[in-house]
VMD Tcl script that builds the backbone (N, CA, C; Angstrom):
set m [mol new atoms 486]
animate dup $m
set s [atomselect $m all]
$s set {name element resname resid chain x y z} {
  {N N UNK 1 A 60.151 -5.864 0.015}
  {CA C UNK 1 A 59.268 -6.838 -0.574}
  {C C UNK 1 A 58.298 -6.118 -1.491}
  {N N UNK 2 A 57.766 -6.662 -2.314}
  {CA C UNK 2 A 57.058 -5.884 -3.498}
  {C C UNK 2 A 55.898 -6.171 -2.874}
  {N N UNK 3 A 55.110 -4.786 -2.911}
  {CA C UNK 3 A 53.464 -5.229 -2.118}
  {C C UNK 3 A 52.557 -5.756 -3.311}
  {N N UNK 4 A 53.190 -5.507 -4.895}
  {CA C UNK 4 A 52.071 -5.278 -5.761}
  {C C UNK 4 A 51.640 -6.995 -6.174}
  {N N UNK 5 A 52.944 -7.730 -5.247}
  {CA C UNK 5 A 52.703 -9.151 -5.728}
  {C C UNK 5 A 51.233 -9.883 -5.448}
  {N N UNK 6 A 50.774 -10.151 -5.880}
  {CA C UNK 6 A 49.307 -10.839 -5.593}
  {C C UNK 6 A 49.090 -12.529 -4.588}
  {N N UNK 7 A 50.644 -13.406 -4.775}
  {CA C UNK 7 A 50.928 -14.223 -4.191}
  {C C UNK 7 A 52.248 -14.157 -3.197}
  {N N UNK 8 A 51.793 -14.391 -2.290}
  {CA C UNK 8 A 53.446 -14.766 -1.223}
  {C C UNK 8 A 53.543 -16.181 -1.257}
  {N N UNK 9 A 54.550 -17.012 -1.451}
  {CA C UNK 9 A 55.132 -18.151 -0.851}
  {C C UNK 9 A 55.552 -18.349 0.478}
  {N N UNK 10 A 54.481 -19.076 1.553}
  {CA C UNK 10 A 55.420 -18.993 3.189}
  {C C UNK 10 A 55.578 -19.913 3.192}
  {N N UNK 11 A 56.526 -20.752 2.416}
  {CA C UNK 11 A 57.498 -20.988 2.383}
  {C C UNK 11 A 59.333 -21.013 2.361}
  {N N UNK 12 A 59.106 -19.977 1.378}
  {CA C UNK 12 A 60.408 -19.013 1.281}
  {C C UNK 12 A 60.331 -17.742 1.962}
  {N N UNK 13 A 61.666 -18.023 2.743}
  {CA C UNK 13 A 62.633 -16.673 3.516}
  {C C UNK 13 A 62.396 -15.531 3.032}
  {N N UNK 14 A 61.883 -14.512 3.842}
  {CA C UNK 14 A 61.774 -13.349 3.252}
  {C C UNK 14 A 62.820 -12.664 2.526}
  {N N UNK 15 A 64.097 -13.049 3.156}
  {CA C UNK 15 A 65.255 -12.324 2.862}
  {C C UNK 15 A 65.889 -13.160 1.328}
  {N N UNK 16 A 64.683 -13.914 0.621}
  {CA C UNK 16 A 65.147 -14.298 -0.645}
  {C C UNK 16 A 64.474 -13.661 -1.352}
  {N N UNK 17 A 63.244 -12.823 -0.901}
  {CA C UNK 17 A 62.834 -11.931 -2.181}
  {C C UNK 17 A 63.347 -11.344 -3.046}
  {N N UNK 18 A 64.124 -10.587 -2.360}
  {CA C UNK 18 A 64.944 -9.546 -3.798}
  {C C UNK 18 A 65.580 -10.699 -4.275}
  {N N UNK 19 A 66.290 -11.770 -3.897}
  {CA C UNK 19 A 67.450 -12.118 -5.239}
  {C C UNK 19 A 66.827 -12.803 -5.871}
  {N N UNK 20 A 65.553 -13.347 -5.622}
  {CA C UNK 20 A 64.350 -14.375 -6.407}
  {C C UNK 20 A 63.918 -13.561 -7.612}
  {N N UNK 21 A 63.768 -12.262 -7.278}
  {CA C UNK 21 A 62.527 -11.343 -7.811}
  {C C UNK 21 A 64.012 -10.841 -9.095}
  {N N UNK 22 A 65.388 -11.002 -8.810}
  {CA C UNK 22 A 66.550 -10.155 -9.310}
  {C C UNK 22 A 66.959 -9.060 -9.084}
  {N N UNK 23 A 66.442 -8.581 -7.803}
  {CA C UNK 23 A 67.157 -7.526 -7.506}
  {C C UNK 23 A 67.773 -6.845 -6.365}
  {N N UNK 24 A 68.749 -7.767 -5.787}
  {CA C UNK 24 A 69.109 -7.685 -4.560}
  {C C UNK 24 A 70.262 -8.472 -4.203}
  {N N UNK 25 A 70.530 -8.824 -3.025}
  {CA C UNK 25 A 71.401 -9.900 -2.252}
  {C C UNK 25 A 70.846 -10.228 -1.101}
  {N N UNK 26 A 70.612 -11.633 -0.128}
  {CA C UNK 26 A 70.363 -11.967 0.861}
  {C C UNK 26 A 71.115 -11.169 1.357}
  {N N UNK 27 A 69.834 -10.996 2.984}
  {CA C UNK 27 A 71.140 -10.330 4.000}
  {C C UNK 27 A 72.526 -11.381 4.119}
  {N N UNK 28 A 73.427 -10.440 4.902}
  {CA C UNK 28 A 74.197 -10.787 5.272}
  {C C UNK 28 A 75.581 -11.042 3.952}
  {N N UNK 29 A 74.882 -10.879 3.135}
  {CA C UNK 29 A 76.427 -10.811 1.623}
  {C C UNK 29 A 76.520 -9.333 1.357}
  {N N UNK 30 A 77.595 -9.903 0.561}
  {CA C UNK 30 A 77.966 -8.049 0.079}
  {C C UNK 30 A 78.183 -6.791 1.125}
  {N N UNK 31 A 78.376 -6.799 2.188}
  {CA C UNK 31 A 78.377 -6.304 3.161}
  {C C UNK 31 A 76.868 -5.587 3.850}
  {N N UNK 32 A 75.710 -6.552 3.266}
  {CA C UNK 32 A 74.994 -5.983 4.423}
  {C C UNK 32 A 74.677 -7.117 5.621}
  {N N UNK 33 A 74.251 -6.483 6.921}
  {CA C UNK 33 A 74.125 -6.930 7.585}
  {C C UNK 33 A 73.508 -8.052 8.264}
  {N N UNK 34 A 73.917 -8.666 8.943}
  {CA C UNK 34 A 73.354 -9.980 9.002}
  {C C UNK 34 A 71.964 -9.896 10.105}
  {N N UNK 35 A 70.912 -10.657 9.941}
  {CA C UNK 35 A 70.023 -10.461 10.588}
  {C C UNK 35 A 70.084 -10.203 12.370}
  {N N UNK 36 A 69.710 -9.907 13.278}
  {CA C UNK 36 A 69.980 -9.940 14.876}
  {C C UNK 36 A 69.220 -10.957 15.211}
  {N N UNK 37 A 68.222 -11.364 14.705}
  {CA C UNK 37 A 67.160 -12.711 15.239}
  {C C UNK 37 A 67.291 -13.724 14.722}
  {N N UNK 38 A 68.374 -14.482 15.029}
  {CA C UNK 38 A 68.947 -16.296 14.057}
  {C C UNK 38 A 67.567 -16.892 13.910}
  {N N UNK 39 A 67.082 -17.074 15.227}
  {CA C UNK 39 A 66.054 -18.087 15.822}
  {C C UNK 39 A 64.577 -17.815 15.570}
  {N N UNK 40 A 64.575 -16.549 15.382}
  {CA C UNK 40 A 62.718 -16.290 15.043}
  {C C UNK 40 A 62.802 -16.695 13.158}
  {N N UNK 41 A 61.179 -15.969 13.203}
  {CA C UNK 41 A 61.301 -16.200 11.811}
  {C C UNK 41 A 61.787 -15.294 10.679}
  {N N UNK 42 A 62.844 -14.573 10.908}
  {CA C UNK 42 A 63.485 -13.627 10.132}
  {C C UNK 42 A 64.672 -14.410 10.139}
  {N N UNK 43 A 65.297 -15.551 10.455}
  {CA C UNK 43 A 66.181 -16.274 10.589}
  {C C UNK 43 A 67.175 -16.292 9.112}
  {N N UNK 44 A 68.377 -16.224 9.042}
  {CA C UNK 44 A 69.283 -15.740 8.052}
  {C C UNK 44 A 69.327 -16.900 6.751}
  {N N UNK 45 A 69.860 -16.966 5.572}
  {CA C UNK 45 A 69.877 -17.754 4.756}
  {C C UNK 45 A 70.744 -18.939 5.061}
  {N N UNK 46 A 71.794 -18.428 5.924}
  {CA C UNK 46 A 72.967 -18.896 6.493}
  {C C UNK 46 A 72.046 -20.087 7.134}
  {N N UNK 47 A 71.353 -19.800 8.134}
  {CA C UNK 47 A 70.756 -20.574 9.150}
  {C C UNK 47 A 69.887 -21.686 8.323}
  {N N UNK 48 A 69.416 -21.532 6.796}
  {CA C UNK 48 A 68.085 -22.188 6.302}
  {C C UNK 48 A 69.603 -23.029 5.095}
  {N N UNK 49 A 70.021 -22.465 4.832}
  {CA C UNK 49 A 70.794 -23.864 4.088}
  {C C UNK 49 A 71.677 -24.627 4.946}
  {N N UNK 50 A 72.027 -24.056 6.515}
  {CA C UNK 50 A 72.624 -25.435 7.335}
  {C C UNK 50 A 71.777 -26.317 7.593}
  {N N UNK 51 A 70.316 -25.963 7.612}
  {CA C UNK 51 A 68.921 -27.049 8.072}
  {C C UNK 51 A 69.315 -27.845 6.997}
  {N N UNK 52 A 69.157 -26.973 5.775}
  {CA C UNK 52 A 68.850 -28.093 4.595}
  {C C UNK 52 A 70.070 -28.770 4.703}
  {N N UNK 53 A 71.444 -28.570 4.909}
  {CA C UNK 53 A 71.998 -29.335 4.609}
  {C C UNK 53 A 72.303 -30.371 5.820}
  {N N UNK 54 A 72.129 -30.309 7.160}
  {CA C UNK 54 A 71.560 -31.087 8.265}
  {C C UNK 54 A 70.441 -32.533 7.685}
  {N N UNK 55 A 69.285 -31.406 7.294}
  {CA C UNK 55 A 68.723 -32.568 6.456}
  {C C UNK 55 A 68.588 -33.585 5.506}
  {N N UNK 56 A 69.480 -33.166 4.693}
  {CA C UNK 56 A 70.196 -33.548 3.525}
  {C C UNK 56 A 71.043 -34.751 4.169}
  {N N UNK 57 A 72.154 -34.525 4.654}
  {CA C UNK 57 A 72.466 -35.281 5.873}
  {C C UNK 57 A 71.885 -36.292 6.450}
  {N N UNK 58 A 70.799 -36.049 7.006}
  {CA C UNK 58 A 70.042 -37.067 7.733}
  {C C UNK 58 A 69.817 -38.304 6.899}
  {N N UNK 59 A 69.213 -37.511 5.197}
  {CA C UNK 59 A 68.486 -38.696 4.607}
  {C C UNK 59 A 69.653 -39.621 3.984}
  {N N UNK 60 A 71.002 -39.068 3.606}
  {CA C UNK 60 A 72.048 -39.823 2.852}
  {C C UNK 60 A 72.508 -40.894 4.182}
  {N N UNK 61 A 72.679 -40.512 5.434}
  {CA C UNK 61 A 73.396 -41.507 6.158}
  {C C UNK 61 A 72.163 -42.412 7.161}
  {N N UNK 62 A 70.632 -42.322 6.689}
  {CA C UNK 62 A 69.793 -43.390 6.454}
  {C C UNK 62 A 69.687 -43.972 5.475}
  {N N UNK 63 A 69.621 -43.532 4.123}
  {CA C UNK 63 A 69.951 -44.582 3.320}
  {C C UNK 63 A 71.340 -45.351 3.462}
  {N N UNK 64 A 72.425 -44.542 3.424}
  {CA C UNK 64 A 73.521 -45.381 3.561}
  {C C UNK 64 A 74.098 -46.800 4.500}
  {N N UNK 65 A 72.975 -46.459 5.528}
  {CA C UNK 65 A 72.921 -47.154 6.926}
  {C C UNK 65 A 72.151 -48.600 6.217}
  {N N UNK 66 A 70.665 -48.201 5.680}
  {CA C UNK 66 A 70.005 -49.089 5.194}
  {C C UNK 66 A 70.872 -50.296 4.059}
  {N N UNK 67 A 71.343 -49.411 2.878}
  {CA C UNK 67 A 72.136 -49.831 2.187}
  {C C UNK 67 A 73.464 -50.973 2.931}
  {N N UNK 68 A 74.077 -50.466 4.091}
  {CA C UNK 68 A 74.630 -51.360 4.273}
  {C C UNK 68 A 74.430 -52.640 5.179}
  {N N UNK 69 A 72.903 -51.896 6.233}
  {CA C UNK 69 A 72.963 -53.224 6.797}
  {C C UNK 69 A 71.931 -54.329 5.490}
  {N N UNK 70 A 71.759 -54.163 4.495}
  {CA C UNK 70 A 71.197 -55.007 3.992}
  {C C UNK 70 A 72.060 -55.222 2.983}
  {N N UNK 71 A 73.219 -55.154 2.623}
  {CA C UNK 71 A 73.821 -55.474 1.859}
  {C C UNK 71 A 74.736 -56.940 2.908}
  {N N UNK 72 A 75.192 -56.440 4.313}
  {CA C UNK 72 A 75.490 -57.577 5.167}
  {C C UNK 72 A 74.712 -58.836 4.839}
  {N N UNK 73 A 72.881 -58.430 5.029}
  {CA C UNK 73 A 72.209 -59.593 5.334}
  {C C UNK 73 A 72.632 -60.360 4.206}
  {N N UNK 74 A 72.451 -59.931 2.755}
  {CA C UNK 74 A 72.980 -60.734 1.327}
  {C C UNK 74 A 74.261 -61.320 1.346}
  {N N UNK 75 A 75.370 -60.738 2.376}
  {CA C UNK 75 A 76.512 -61.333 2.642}
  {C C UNK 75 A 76.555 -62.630 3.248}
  {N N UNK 76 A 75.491 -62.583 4.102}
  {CA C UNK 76 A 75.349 -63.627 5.233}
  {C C UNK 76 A 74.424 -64.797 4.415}
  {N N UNK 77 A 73.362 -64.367 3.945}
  {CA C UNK 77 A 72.842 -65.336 3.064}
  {C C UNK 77 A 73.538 -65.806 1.889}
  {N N UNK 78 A 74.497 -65.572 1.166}
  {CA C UNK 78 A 75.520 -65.972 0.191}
  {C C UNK 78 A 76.219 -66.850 1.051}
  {N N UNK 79 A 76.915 -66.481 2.093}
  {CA C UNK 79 A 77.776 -67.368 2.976}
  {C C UNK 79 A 77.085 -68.508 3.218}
  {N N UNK 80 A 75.596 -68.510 4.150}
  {CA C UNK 80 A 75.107 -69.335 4.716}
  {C C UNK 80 A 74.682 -70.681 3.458}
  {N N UNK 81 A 74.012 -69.688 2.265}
  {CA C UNK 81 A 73.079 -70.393 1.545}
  {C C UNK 81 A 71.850 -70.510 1.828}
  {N N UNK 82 A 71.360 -70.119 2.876}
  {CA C UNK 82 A 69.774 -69.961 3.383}
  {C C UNK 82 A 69.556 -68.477 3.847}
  {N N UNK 83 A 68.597 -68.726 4.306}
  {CA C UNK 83 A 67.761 -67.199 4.818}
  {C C UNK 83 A 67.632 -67.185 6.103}
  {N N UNK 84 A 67.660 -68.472 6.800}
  {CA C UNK 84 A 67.696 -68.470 8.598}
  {C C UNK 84 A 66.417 -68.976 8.703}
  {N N UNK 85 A 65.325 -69.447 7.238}
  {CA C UNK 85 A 64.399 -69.504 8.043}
  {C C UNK 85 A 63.482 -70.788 7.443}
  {N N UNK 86 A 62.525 -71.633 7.656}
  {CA C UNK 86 A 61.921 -72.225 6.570}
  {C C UNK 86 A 61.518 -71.643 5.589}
  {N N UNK 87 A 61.661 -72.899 4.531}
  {CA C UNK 87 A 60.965 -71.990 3.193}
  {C C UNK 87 A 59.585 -72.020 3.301}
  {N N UNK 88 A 59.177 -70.334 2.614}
  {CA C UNK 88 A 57.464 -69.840 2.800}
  {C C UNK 88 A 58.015 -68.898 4.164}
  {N N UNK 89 A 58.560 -69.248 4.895}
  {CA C UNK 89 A 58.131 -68.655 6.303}
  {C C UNK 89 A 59.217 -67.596 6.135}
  {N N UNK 90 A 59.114 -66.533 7.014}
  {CA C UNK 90 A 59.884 -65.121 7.200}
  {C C UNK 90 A 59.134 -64.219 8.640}
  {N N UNK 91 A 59.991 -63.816 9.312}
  {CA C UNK 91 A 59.205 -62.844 10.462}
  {C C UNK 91 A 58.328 -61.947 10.242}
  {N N UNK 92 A 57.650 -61.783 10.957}
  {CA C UNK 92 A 56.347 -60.708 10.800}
  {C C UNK 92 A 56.528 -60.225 12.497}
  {N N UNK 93 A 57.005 -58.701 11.934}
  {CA C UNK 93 A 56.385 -57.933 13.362}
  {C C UNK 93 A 57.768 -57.595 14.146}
  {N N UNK 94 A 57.658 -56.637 14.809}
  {CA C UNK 94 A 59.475 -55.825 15.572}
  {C C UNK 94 A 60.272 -57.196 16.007}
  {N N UNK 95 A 59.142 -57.356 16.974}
  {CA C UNK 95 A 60.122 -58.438 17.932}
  {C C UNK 95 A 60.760 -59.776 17.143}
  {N N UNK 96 A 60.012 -60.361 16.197}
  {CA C UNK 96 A 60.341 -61.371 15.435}
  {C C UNK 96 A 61.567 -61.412 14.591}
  {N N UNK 97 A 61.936 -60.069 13.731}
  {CA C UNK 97 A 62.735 -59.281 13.740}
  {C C UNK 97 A 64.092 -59.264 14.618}
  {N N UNK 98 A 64.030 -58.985 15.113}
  {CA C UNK 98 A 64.804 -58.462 16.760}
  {C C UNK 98 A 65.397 -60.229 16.693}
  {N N UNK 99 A 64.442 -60.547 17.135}
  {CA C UNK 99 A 65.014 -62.247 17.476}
  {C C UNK 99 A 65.956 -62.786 16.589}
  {N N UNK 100 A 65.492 -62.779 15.154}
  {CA C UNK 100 A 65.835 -63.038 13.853}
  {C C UNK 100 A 67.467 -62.731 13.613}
  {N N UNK 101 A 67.559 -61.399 14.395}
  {CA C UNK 101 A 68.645 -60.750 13.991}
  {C C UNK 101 A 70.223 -60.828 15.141}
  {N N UNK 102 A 69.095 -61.253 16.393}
  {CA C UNK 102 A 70.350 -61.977 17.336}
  {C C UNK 102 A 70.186 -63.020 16.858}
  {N N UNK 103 A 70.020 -63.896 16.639}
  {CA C UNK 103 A 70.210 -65.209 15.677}
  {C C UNK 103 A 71.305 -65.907 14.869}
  {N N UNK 104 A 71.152 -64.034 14.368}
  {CA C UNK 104 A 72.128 -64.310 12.539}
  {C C UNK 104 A 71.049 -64.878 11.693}
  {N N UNK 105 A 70.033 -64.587 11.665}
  {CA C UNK 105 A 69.151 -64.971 10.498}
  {C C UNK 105 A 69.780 -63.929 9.541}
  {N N UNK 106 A 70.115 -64.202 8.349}
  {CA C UNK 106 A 69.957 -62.981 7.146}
  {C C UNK 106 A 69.044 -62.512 6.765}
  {N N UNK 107 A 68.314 -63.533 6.669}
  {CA C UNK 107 A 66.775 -62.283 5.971}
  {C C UNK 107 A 66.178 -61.398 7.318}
  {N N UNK 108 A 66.377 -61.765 8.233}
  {CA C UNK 108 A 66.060 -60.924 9.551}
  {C C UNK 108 A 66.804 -59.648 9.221}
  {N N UNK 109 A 68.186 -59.800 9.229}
  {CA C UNK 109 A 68.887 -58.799 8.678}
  {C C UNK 109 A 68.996 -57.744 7.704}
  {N N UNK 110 A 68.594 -58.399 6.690}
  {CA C UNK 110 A 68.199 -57.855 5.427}
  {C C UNK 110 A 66.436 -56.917 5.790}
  {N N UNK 111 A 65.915 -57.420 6.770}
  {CA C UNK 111 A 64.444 -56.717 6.636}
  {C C UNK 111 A 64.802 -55.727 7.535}
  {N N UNK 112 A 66.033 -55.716 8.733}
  {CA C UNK 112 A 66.623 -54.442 9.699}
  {C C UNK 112 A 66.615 -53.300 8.438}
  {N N UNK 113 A 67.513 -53.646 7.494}
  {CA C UNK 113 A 68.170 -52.760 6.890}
  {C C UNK 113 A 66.756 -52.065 5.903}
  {N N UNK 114 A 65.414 -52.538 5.380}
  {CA C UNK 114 A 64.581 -52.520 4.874}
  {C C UNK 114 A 63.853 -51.691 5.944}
  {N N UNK 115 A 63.379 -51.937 7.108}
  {CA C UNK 115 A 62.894 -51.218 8.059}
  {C C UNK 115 A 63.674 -49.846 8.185}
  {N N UNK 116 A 65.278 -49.711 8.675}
  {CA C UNK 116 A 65.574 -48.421 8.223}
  {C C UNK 116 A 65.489 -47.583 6.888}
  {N N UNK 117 A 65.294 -47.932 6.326}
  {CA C UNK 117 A 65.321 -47.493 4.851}
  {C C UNK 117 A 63.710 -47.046 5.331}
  {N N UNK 118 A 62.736 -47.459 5.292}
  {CA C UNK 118 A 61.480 -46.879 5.968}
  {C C UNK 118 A 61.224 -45.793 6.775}
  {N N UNK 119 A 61.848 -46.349 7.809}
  {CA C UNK 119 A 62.157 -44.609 8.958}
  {C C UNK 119 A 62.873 -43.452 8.451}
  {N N UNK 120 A 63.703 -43.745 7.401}
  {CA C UNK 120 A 63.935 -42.545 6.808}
  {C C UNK 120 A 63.595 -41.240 6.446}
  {N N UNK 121 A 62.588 -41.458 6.017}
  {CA C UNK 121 A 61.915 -40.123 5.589}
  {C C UNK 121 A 60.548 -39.604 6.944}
  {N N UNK 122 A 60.463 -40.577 7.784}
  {CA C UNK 122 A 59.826 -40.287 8.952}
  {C C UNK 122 A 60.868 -39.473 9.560}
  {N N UNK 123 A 62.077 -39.956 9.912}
  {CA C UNK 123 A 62.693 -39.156 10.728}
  {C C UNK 123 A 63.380 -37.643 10.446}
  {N N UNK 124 A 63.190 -37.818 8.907}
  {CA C UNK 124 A 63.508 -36.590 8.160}
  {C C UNK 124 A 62.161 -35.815 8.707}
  {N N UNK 125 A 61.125 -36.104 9.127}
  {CA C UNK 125 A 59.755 -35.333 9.075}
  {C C UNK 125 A 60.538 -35.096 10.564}
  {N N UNK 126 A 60.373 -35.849 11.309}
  {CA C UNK 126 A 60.866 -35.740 13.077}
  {C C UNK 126 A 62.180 -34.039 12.825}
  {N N UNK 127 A 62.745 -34.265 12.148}
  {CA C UNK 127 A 64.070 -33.264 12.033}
  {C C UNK 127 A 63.396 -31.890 11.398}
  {N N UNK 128 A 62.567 -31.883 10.784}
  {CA C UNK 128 A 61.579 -30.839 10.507}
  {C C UNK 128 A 61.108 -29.779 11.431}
  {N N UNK 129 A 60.773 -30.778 12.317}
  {CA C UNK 129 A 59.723 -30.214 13.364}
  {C C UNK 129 A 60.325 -29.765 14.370}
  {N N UNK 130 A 62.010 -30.678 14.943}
  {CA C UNK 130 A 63.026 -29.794 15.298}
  {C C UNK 130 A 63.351 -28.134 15.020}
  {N N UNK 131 A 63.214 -28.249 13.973}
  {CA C UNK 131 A 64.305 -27.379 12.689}
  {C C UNK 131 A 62.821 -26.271 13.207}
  {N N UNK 132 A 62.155 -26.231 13.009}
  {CA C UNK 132 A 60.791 -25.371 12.713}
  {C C UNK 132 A 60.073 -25.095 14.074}
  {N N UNK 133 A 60.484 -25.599 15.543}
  {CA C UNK 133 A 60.787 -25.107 16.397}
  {C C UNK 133 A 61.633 -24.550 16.693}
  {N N UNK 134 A 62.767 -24.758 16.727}
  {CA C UNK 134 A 64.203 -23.756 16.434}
  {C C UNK 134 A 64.072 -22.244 15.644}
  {N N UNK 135 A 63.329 -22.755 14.537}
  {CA C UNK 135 A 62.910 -21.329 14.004}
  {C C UNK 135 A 61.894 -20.195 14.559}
  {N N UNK 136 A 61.224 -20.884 15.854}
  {CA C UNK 136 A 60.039 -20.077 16.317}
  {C C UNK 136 A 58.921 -20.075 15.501}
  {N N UNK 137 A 58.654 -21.306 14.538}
  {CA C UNK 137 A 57.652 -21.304 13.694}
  {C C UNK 137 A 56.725 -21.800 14.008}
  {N N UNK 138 A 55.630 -21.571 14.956}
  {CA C UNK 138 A 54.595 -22.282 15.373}
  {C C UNK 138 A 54.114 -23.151 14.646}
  {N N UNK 139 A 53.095 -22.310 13.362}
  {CA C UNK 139 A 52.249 -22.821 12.851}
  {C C UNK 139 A 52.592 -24.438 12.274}
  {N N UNK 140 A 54.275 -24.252 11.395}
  {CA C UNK 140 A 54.980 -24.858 10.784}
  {C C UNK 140 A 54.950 -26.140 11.841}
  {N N UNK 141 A 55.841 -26.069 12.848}
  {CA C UNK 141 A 56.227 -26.958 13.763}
  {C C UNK 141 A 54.693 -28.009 14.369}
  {N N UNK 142 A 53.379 -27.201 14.988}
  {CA C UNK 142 A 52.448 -28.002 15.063}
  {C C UNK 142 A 51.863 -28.979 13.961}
  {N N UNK 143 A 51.746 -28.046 12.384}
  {CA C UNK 143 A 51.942 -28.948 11.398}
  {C C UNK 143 A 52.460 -30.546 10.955}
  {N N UNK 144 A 53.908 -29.917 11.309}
  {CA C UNK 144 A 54.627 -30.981 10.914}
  {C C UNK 144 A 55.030 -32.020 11.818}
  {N N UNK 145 A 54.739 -31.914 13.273}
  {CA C UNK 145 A 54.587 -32.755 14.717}
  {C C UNK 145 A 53.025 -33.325 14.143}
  {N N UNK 146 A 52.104 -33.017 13.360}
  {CA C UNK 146 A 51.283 -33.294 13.312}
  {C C UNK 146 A 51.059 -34.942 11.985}
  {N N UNK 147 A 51.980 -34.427 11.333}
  {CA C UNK 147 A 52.426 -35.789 10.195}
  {C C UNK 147 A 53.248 -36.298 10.616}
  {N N UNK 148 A 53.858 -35.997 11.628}
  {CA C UNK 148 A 54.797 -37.087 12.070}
  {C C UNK 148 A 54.560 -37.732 12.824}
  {N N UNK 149 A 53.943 -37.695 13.591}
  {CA C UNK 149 A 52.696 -38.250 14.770}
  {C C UNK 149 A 51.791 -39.375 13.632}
  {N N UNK 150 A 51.085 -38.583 12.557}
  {CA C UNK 150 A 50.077 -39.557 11.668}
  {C C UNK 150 A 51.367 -40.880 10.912}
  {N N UNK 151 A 52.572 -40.334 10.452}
  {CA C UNK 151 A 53.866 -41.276 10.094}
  {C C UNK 151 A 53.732 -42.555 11.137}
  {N N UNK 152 A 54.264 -41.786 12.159}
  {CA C UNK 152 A 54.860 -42.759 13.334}
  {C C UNK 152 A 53.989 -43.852 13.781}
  {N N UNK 153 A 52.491 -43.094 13.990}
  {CA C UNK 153 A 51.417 -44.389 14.202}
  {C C UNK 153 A 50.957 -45.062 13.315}
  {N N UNK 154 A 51.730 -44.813 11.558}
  {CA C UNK 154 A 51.469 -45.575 10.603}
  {C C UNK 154 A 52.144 -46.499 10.733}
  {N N UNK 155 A 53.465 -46.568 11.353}
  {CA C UNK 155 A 54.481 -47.236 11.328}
  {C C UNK 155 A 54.579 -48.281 12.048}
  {N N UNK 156 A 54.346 -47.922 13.494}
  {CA C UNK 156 A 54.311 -48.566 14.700}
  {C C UNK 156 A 52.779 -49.809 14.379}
  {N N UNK 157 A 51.524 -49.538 13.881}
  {CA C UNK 157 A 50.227 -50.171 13.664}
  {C C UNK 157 A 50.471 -51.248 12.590}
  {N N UNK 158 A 51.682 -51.136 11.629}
  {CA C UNK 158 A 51.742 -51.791 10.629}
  {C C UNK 158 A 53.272 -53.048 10.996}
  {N N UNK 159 A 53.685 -52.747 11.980}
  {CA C UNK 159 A 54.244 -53.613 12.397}
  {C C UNK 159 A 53.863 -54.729 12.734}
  {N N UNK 160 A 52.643 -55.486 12.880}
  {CA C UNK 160 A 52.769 -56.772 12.346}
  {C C UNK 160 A 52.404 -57.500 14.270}
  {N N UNK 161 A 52.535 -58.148 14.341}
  {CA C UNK 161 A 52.048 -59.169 15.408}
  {C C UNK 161 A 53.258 -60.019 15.783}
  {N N UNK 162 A 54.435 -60.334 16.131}
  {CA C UNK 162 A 55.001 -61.304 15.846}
  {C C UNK 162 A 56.276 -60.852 17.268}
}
mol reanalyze $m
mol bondsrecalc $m
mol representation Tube
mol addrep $m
């Protein structure tokens, strides 16, 4: 690592300095050796692009999830011609929801698929904090248990009465 640098990023893997800086290879290519500590924070490149791509992961098959259960509800409301519900009126709140959706209300349906599309990027934070315990990253992991905690009780408080 170059000491003369004036900034570190802790963010980025140590073992990306040299090929960042141009002059090197992550461990573990070219025949050098692969790190002995997966799990601390010397953890291999190998190990930090399966997270990302774990994570990556996570967020395509929540949207995709979202995407389709609300593409159903539009199915069901095309079929039906209504929304399941009076006009003006729509559920407010989990349980109303919930009800809505054993029902066969569509717009109940359509707001499932809207609600996941929401948790999305919460649960991407939740998979973080996994990922960053796994790594032995304290600081990281209390951090990010720490916005996901402030997420979750955003989430749960704004749910509505119903």
């Amino acid at each position: 690592m170059n000491e003369a640098r004036s900034h570190v990023n802790p963010l980025r893997p140590r073992e990306l300095d040299p090929v960042l800086e141009g002059g090197g290879v992550p461990a573990g290519s070219e025949g050098q050796p692969e790190p002995a500590n997966r799990g601390g924070a010397e953890a291999g490149t190998d190990d930090l692009a399966a997270m990302e791509t774990w994570i990556s992961r996570l967020l395509q098959l929540g949207v995709l999830a979202s995407a389709a259960v609300i593409a159903l509800g539009v199915i069901l409301w095309a079929a039906t011609g209504e929304t399941g519900y009076a006009p003006g009126t729509y559920p407010l709140g989990f349980g109303s929801i919930l009800a809505g959706v054993l029902a066969g209300r569509p717009l109940a349906v359509i707001q499932v698929g809207l609600v996941l599309l929401v948790l999305t990027p919460i649960f991407r934070v939740g998979a973080a904090v996994l990922l960053f315990h796994r790594q032995g990253d304290r600081a990281y992991t209390l951090i990010t248990l720490a916005v996901f905690l402030m997420l979750a009780a955003t989430f749960l408080a704004g749910g509505g009465g119903g």
